[in-house]
Biotite code that builds the C-alpha atoms (Angstrom):
import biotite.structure as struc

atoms = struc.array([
    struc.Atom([13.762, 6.177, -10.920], chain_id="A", res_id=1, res_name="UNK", atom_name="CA", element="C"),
    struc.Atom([10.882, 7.994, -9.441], chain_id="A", res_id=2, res_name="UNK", atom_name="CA", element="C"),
    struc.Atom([8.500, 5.769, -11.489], chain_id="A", res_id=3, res_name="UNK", atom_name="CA", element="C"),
    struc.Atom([9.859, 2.680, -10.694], chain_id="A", res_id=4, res_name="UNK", atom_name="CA", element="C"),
    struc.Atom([9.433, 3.485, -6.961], chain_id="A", res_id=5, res_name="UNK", atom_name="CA", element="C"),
    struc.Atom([5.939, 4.430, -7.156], chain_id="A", res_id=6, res_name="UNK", atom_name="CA", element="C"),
    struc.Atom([5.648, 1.114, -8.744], chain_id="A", res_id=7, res_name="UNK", atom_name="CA", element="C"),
    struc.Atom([7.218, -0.728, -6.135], chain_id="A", res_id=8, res_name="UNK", atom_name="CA", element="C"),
    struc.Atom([5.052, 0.461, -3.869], chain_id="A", res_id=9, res_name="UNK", atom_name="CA", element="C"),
    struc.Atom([2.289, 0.100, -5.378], chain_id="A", res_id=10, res_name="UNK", atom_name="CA", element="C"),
    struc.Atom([2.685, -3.443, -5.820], chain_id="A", res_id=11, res_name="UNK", atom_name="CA", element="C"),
    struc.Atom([3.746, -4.225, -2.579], chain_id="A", res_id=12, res_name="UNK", atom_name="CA", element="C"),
    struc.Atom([0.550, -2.045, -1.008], chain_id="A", res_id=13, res_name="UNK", atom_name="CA", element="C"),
    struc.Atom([-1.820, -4.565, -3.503], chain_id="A", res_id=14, res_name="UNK", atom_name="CA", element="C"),
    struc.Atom([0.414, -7.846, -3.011], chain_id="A", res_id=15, res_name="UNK", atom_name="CA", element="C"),
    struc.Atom([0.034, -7.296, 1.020], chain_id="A", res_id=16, res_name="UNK", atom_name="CA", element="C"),
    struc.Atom([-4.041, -6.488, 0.661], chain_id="A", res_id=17, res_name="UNK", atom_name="CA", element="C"),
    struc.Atom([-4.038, -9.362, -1.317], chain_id="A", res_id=18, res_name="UNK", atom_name="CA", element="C"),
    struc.Atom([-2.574, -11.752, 0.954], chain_id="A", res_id=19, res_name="UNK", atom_name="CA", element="C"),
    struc.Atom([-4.104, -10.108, 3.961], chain_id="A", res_id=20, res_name="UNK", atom_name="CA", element="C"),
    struc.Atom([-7.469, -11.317, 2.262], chain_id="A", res_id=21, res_name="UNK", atom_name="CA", element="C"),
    struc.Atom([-6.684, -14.754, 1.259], chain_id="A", res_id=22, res_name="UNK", atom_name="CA", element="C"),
    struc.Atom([-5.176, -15.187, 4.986], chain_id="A", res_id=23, res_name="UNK", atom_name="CA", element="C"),
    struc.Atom([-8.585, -13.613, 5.961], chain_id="A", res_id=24, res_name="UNK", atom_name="CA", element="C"),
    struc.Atom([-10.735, -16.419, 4.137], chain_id="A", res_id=25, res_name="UNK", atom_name="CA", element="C"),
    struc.Atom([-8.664, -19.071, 5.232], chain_id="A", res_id=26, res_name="UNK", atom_name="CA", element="C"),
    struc.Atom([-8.997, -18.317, 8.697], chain_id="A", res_id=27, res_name="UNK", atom_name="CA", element="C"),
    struc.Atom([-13.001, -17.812, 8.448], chain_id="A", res_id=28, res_name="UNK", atom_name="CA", element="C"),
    struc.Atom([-13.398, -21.048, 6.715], chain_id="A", res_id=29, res_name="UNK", atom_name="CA", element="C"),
    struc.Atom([-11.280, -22.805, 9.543], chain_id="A", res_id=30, res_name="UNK", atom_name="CA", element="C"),
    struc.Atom([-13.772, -20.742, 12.074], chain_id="A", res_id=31, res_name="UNK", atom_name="CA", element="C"),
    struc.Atom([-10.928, -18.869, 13.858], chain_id="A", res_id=32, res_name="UNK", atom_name="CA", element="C"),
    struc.Atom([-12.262, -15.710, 13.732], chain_id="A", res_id=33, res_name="UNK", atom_name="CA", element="C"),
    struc.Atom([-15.495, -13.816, 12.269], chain_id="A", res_id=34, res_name="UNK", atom_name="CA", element="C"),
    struc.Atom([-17.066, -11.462, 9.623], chain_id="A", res_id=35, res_name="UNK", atom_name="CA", element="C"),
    struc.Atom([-16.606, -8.577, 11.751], chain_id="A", res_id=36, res_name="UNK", atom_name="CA", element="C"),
    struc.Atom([-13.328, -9.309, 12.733], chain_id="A", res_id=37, res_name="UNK", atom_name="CA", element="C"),
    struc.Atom([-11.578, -9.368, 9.122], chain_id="A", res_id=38, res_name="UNK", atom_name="CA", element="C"),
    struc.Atom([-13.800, -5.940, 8.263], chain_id="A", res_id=39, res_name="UNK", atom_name="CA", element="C"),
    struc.Atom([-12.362, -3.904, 11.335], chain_id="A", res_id=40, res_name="UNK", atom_name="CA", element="C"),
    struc.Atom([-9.129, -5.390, 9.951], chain_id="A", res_id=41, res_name="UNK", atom_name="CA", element="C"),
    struc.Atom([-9.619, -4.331, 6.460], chain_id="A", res_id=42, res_name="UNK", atom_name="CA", element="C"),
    struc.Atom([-10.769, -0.806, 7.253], chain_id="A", res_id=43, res_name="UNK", atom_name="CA", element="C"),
    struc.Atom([-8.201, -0.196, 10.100], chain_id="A", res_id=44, res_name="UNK", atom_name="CA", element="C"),
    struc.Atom([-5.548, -1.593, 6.737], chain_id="A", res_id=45, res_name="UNK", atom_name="CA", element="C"),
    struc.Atom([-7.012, 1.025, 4.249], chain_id="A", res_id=46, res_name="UNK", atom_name="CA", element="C"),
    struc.Atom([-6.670, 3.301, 6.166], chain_id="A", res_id=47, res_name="UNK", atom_name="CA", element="C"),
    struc.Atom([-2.893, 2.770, 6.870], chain_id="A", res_id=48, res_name="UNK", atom_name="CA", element="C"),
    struc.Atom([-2.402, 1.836, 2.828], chain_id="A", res_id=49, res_name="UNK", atom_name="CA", element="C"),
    struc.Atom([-3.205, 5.382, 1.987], chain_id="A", res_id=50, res_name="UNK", atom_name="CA", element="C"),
    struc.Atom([-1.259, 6.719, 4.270], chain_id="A", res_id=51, res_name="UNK", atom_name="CA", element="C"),
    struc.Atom([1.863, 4.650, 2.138], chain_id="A", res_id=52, res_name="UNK", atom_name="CA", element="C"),
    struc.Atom([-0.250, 5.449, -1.016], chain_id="A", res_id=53, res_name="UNK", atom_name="CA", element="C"),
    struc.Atom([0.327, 9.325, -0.318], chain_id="A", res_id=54, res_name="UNK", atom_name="CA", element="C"),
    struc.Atom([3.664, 8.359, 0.793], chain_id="A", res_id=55, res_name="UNK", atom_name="CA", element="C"),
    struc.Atom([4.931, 7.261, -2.222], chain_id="A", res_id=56, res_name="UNK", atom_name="CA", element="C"),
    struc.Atom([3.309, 10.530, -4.217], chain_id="A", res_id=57, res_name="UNK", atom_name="CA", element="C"),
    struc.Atom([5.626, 12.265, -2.184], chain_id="A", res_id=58, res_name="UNK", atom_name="CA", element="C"),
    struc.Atom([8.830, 10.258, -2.811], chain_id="A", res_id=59, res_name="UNK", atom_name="CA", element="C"),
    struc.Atom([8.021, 10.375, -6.528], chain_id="A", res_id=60, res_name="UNK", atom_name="CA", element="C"),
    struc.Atom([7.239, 14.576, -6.290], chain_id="A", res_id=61, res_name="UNK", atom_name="CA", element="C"),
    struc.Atom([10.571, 14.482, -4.366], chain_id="A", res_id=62, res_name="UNK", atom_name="CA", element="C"),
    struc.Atom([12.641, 13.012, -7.403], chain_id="A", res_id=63, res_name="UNK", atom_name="CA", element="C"),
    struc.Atom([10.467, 14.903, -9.873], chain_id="A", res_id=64, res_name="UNK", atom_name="CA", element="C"),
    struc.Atom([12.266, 18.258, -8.164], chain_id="A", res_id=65, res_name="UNK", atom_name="CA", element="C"),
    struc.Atom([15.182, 16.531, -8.037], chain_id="A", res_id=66, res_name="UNK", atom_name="CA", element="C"),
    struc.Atom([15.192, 15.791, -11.854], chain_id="A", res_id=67, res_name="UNK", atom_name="CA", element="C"),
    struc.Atom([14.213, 19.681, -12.414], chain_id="A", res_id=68, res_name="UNK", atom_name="CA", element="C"),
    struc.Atom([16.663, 21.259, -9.662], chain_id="A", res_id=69, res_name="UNK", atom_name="CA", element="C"),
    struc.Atom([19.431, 19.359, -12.064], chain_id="A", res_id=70, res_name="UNK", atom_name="CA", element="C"),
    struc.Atom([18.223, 20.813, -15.212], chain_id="A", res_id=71, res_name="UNK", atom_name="CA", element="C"),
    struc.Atom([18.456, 24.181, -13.480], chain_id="A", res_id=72, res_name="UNK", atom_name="CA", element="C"),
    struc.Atom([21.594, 23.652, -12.257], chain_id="A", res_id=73, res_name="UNK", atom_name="CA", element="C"),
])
């Protein structure tokens, strides 16, 4: 269980950068908005990614004592 979530959000973190940077392209090529622009964007995202990255560490550390509290028990 605790694998498949750190999957999940994994995936979703990547599938959303991914998008974010397509979107990103597109909008340069069309002249909307500039270089400098989509970087501030892209750091300001990192930084907010790890904070979901560390997130789901947690959640997955959280079912890991789970598991072992029901051995115990």
């Amino acid at each position: 269980m605790g694998a498949f979530f750190s999957f999940f959000i994994m995936f979703a973190m990547n599938s959303c950068m991914a998008g974010i940077i397509y979107y990103g392209a597109k909008l340069k090529a069309d002249g909307l908005i500039t270089i400098g622009d989509i970087s501030a964007f892209l750091l300001y995202m990192i930084q907010l990614l790890f904070n979901f990255a560390i997130m789901a560490v947690v959640f997955g550390n959280v079912f890991k004592v789970i598991g072992a509290s029901k051995k115990i028990i």
